[in-house]
C-alpha positions in Angstrom: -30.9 38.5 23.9 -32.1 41.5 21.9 -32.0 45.2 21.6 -34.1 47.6 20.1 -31.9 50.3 18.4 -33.6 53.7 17.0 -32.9 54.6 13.3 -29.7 56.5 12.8 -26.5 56.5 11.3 -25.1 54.8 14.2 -28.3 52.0 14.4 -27.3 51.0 10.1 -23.5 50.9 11.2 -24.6 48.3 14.0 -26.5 46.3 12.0 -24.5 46.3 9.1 -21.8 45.3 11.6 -23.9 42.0 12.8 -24.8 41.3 9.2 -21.0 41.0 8.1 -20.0 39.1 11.5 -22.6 36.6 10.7 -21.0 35.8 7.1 -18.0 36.0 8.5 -18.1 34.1 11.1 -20.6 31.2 9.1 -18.2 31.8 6.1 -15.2 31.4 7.3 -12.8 28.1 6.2 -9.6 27.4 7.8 -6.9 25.8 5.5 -3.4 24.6 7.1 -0.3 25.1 5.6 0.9 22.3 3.5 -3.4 21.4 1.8 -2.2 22.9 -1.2 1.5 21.0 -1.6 0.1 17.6 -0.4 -3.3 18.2 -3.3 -1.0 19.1 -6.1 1.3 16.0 -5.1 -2.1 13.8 -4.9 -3.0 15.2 -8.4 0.4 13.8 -10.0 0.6 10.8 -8.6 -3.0 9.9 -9.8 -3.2 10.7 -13.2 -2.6 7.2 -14.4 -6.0 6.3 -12.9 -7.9 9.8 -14.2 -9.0 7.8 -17.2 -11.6 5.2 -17.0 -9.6 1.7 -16.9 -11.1 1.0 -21.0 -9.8 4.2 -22.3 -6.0 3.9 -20.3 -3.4 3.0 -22.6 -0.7 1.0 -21.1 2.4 0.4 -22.2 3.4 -2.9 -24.3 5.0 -5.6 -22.9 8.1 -7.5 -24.2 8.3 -10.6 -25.6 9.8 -11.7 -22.4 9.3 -9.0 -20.1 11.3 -8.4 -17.3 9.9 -7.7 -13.4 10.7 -4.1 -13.6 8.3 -4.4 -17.2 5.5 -6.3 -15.1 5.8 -4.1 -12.1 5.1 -0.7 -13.9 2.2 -2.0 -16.2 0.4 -3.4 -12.7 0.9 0.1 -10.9 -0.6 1.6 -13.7 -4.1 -0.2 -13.9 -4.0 -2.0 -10.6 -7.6 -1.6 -8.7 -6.0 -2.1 -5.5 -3.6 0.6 -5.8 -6.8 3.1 -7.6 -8.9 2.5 -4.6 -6.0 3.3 -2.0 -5.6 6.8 -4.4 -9.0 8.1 -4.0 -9.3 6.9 -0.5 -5.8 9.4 0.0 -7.9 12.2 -2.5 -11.3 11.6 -0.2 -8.9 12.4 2.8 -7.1 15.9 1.2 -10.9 17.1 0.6 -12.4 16.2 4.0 -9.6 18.9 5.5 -11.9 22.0 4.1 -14.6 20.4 4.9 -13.8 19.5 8.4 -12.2 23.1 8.5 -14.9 24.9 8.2 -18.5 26.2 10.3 -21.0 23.7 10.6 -23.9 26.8 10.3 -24.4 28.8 7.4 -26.2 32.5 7.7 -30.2 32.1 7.3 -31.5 34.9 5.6 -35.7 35.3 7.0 -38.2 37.6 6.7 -41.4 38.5 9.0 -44.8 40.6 8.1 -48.2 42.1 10.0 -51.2 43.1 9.0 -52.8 46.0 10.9 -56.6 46.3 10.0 -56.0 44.3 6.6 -53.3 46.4 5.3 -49.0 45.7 5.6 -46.7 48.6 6.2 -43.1 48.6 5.8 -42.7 49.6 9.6 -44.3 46.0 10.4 -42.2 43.9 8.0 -38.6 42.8 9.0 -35.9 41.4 7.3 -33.7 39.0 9.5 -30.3 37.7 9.2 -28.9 35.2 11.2 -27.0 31.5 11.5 -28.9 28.4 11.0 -30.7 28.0 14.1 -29.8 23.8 14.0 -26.1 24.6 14.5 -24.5 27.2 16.9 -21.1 29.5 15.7 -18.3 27.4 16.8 -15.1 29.2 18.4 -13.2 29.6 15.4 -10.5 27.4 17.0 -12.5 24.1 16.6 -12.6 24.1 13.3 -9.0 25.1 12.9 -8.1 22.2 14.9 -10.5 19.2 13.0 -8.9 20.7 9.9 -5.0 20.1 11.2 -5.8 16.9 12.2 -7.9 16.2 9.1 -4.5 17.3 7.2 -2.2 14.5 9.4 -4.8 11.8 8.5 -4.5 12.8 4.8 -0.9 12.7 5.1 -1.6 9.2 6.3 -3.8 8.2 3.4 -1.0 9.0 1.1 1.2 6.7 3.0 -1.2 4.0 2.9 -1.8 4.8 -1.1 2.4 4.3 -1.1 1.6 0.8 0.9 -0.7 0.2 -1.5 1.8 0.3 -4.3 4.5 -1.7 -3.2 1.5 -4.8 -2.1 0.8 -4.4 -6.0 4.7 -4.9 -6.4 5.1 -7.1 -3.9 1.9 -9.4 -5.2 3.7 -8.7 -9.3 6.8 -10.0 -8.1 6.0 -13.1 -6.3 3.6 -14.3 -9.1 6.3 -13.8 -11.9 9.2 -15.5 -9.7 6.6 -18.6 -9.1 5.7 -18.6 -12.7 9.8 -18.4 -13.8 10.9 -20.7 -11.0 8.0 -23.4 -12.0 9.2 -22.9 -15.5 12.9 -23.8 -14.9 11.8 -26.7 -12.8 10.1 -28.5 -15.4 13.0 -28.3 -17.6 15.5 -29.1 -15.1 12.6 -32.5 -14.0 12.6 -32.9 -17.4 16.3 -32.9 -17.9 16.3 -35.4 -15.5 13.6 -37.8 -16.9 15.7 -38.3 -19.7 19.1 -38.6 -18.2 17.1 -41.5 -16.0 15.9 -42.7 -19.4 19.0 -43.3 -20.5 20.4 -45.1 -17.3 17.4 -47.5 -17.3 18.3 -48.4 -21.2 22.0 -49.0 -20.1 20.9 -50.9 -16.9 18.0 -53.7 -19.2 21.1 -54.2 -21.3 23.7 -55.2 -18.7 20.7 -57.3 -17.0 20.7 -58.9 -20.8 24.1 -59.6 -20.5 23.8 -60.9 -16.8 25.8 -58.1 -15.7 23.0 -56.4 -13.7 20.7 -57.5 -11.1 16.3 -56.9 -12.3 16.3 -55.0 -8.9 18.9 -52.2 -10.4 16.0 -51.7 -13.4 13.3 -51.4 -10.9 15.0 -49.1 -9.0 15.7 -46.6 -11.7 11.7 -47.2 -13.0 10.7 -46.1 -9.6 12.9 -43.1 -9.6 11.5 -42.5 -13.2 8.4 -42.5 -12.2 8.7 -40.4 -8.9 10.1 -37.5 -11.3 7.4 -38.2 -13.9 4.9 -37.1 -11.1 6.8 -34.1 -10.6 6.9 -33.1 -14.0 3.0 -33.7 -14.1 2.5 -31.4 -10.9 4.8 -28.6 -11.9 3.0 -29.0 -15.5 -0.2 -28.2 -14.1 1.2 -25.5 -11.9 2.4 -23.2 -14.8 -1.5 -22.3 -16.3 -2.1 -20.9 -12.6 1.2 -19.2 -11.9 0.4 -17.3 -15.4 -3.4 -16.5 -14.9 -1.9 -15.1 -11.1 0.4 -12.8 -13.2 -2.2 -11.3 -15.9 -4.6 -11.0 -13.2 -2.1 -8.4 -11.2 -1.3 -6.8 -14.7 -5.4 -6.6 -15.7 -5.2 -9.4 -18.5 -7.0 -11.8 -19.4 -6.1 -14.9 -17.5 -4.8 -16.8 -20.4 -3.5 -14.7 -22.5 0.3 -16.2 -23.3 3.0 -14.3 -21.2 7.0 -15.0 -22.4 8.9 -16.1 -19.5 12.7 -16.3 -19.2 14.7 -19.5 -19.0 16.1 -19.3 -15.7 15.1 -17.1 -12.6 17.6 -14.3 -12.6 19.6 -12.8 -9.6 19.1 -9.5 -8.0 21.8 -7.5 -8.0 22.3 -6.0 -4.9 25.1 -5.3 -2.2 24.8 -7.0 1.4 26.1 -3.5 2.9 24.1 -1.3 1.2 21.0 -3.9 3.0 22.6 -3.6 6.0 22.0 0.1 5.8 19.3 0.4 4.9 18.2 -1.5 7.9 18.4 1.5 9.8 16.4 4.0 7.0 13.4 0.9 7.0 11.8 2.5 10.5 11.6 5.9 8.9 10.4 4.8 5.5 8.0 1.9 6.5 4.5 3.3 4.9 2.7 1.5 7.8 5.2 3.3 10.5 4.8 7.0 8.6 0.6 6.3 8.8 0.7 5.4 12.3 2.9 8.6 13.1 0.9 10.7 11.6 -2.5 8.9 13.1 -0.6 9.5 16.3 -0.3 13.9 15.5 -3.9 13.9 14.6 -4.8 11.9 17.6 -3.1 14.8 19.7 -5.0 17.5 18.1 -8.2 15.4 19.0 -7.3 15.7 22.1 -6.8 19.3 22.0 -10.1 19.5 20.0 -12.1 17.5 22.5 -11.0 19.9 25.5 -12.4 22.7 23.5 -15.8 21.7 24.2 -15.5 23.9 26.9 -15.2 27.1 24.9 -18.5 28.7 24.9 -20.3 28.4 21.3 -22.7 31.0 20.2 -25.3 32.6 17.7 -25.7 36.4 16.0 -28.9 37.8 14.6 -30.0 41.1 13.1 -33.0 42.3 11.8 -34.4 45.5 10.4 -37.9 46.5 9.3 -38.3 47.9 6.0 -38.9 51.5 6.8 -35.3 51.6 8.5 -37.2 52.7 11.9 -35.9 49.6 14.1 -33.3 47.7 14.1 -32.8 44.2 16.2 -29.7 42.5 17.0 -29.3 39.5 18.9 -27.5 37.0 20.2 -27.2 33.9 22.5 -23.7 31.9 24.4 -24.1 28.0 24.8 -23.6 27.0 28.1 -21.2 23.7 27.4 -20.2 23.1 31.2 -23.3 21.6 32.1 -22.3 18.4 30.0 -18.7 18.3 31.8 -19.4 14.5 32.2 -19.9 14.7 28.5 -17.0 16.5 27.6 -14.2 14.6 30.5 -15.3 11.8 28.6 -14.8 12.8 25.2 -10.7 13.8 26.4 -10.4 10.6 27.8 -11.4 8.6 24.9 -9.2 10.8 22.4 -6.3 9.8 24.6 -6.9 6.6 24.9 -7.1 6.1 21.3 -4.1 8.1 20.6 -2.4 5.3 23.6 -4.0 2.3 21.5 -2.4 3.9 18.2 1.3 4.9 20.0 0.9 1.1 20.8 0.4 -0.7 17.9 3.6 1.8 15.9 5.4 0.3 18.6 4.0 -3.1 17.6 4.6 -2.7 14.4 8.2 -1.3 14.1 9.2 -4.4 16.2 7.4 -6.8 14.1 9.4 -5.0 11.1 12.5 -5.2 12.7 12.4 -8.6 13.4 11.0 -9.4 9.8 14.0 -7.8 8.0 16.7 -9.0 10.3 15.4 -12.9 9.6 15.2 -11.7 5.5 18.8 -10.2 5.8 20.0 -13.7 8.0 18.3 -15.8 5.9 19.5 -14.3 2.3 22.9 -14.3 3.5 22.5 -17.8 4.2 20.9 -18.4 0.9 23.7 -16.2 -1.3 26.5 -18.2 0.7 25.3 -21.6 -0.3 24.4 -20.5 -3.9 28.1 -18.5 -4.3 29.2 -22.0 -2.5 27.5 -24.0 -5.4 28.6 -21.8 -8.5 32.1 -21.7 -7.5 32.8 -25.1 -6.1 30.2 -27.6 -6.5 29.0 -27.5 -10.0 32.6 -26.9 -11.2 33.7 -29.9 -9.1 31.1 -32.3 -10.6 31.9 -31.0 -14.2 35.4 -31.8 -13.7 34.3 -35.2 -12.7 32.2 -35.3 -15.6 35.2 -35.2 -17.7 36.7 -37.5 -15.7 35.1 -40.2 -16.1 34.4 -40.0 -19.7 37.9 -40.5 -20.3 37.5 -43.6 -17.5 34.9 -45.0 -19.6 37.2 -44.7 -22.9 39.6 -46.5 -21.1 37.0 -49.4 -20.0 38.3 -47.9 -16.1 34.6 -47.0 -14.4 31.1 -47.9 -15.8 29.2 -46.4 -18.8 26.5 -45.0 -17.0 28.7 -42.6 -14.4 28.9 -40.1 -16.7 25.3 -39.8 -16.5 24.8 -40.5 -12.7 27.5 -37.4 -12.5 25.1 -35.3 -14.7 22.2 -36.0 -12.4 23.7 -35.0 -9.3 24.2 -31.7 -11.6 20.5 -31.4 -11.9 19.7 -32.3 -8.7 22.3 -29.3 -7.6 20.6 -27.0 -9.7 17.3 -27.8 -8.3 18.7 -26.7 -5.1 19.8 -23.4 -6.4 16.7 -23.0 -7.8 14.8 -23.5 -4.3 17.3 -21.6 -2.8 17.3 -18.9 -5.5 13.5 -18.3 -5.2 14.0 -18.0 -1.5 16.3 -15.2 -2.1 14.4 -13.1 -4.4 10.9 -13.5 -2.5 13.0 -12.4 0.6 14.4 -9.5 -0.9 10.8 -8.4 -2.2 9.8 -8.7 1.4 12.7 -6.0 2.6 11.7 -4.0 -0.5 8.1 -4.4 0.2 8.6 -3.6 4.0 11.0 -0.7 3.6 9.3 1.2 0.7 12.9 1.4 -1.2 13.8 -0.6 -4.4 16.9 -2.5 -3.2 17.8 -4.5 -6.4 19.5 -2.8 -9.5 23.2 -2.6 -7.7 25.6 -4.4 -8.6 26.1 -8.1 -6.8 29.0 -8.1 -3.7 
C-alpha cells in the first residue's frame, strides 16, 4: 500500500521518518546479556591454539616426565581439543548473527523521459528493505539469538569435554606404557630367579637327588615367562608411539619412563563426595542442559510464526514535489498447518534431548559407583598386599636362608619364596593399573582433578 503525500514540511518529516524506520528496523542486532563474558572467556582459554601448531612453543619435558607434565603439553597442541575450541568460537559468533534481520534496506532509483528529455519531478529515489526477505517482528530475532547463546554455552562445555578426552586419552597411554615397563622387569626378574632354580635342580638330578621331570618342569615355566617377556617387549615401541602421538611427537622419539607405576593420592571420602557434585559438573550433562534451554526458546520462536512480518518503503522524486511511502503485512496464518508443525517438532526435539540427559546422568551414575566399588576393592587388596603379604613372604625369606645354613629346608626355597614375591607384585601391578585407569575414568567423567590429595 501507498500514499501520495504533497511537498511540505510535514510530507519531508514523514519520509524522513520511513527512511530511519527502515535502517532501523533492517539494522537492528540483538545481543543477550552474558555474549560478551562468555567471548572474552572463549578468547582466554584459546590462546594456546592462536598460533599456527609450527610456530607454538611448548614447554620441555623432563627426563622422566610425570602425568601432570604429559597432560599439560597434550592440552596445549592437541587437534582434538583445537577443533572442539573453534567449534565453541563458531557457536559465540553465530549469536549476532542469528540475532539479527535477515533484510537489509535497498536503496533504488527510478527515471522518465517525457518527449526525450528527464526532469527531476519524474525521477525518484526509493528506499526500502530487500524485497527477498520481509522485516521480522523484532522478537524473532531476539529469541534465535538467546537460544544461539545457550547452544554456545553448550559448545564451551563440549570444548571442556574435549579436554579431559585429551587427558583421559594422555593418561591411559602413559599408565600402559609405565605399567608394560614394570612388567618386563618384574618377567624379567623372574626369568632369572627361574634360571637359577633350573641350575640347582640339573645339579641335584647329577647327584640323583632330583627327578629329569623336576628340570622339565622349571624349562617349561622358563619358557612360558620367556614368551611373556617377548610379548610385553614388543608392547613397549607401541605404548610409546600412543603417548608422542597424544603429545604431537614424533612416534619414536625416546620418552623417559619411571620405574614403577606410582599411586594417586587421593582420599576415598573426598570421592565419595564428589559423587554428588559429578551430575552438576559432567560436561556432557551441562551441554545437554543447556541444549534443553535453547530447545525451549525454539519453541517459543516457532510459535512466533504467527506474528505478522512486514515491509517499509519510501520514495521521493528529486524536485521534493511527491513523496511515496509504503508498506505491506505478511499474512502467516494461511500456513497454520505449517507453523502447528514447526511447534510440534521443536517440542519433540526438546523431549528427545530431556531424554537422553536423563539417559546420560544414569549411565554416569552407574559408571562412577562401579569405579568407586571397584577401586575400593582394588586399594583394599593392594593396602592388604603392602602391609601383610610381601612383608610375610620377606620374613620367610629370611627364614629359610638361615634353614638352608643349617642344612634344615632345601637350597632353592629361598628362591621359590622370592618368586612368589614377583608373582605378588605382578598382581599389584594389574591391580594398580586398574586403579589409576579407574580413577581417570571418575576424573574424566566428573570434569574435576581428583588425585593430588593425600592417600587415606
Amino acid at each position: 500500500m501507498s500514499r501520495g503525500l504533497q511537498s511540505g514540511p510535514s510530507a519531508h518529516r514523514c519520509a524522513l521518518l520511513a527512511f530511519a524506520l527502515a535502517a532501523l528496523f533492517t539494522g537492528c542486532t540483538f545481543i543477550p546479556r552474558g555474549t560478551a563474558a562468555l567471548r572474552r572467556e572463549a578468547v582466554r582459554a584459546g590462546r594456546p591454539f592462536l598460533e599456527p601448531p609450527p610456530q607454538r612453543h611448548l614447554p620441555p619435558l623432563s627426563a622422566v616426565p610425570t602425568a601432570r607434565e604429559l597432560v599439560h603439553r597434550a592440552l596445549l597442541d592437541s587437534p582434538d581439543a583445537e577443533a572442539a575450541y573453534w567449534q565453541w568460537r563458531a557457536a559465540i559468533e553465530a549469536v549476532p548473527r542469528r540475532g539479527t534481520q535477515a533484510t537489509v534496506p535497498m536503496f533504488g532509483g527510478t527515471g522518465s523521459l517525457k518527449n526525450g528529455a528527464a526532469s527531476a519531478g519524474g525521477a525518484m529515489l526509493e528506499l526500502a528493505n530487500m524485497s527477498s526477505a520481509p522485516i521480522e517482528w523484532p522478537g524473532k530475532p531476539r529469541a534465535e539469538a538467546r537460544a544461539a547463546l545457550q547452544r554456545a554455552y553448550a559448545a564451551g562445555w563440549k570444548f571442556r569435554r574435549a579436554q579431559f578426552a585429551v587427558r583421559r586419552r594422555t593418561l591411559d597411554a602413559w599408565h600402559a606404557l609405565v605399567a608394560d615397563s614394570e612388567m618386563l622387569a618384574l618377567l624379567r626378574r623372574d626369568a632369572a630367579l627361574l634360571g637359577e632354580l633350573d641350575a640347582f635342580a640339573r645339579a641335584r638330578i647329577e647327584t640323583g637327588a632330583a627327578s629329569p621331570t623336576t628340570a622339565l618342569a622349571i624349562e617349561n615355566e622358563l619358557t612360558r615367562v620367556r614368551a611373556e617377556i617377548a610379548a610385553t617387549s614388543a608392547k613397549l615401541p607401541a605404548d610409546r608411539a600412543a603417548v608422542n602421538r597424544v603429545l604431537g611427537r614424533p612416534v619414536r622419539r625416546p620418552l623417559g619412563v619411571p620405574r614403577e607405576l606410582p599411586r594417586q593420592g587421593f582420599t576415598l571420602d573426598s570421592m565419595t563426595r564428589m559423587l554428588t557434585l559429578a551430575v552438576r559438573r559432567n560436561p556432557d550433562l551441562a551441554a545437554l542442559r543447556r541444549d534443553i534451554r535453547a530447545g525451549r526458546i525454539d519453541i517459543e520462536r516457532a510459535r512466533m510464526n504467527y506474528i505478522p512480518d512486514f515491509t517499509l518503503s519510501a520514495a521521493s522524486s528529486l524536485d521534493g514535489i511527491t513523496q511515496n511511502l509504503g508498506g505491506a503485512l505478511m499474512l502467516p496464518f494461511v500456513r497454520y498447518r505449517a507453523i502447528n508443525a514447526a511447534i510440534r517438532q521443536s517440542r519433540d526435539r526438546l523431549r528427545e534431548t530431556e531424554a537422553r540427559l536423563r539417559s546420560r546422568r544414569l549411565g554416569i551414575t552407574a559408571r562412577l559407583l562401579t569405579d568407586l566399588v571397584m577401586i575400593q576393592g582394588d586399594t583394599r587388596q593392594i593396602d592388604l598386599y603392602e602391609a601383610d603379604f610381601l612383608p610375610r613372604l620377606a620374613r620367610m625369606a629370611a627364614f629359610a636362608r638361615t634353614d638352608v645354613e643349617q642344612s634344615q629346608a632345601a637350597i632353592d626355597e629361598p628362591i621359590r619364596i622370592e618368586r612368589t614375591r614377583v608373582r605378588v607384585r605382578e598382581a599389584m601391578l594389574e591391580l594398580r593399573l586398574d586403579e589409576s585407569d579407574r580413577l581417570a575414568d571418575m576424573e574424566d567423567l566428573a570434569a574435576v582433578r581428583l588425585a593430588g590429595a593425600a592417600k587415606g
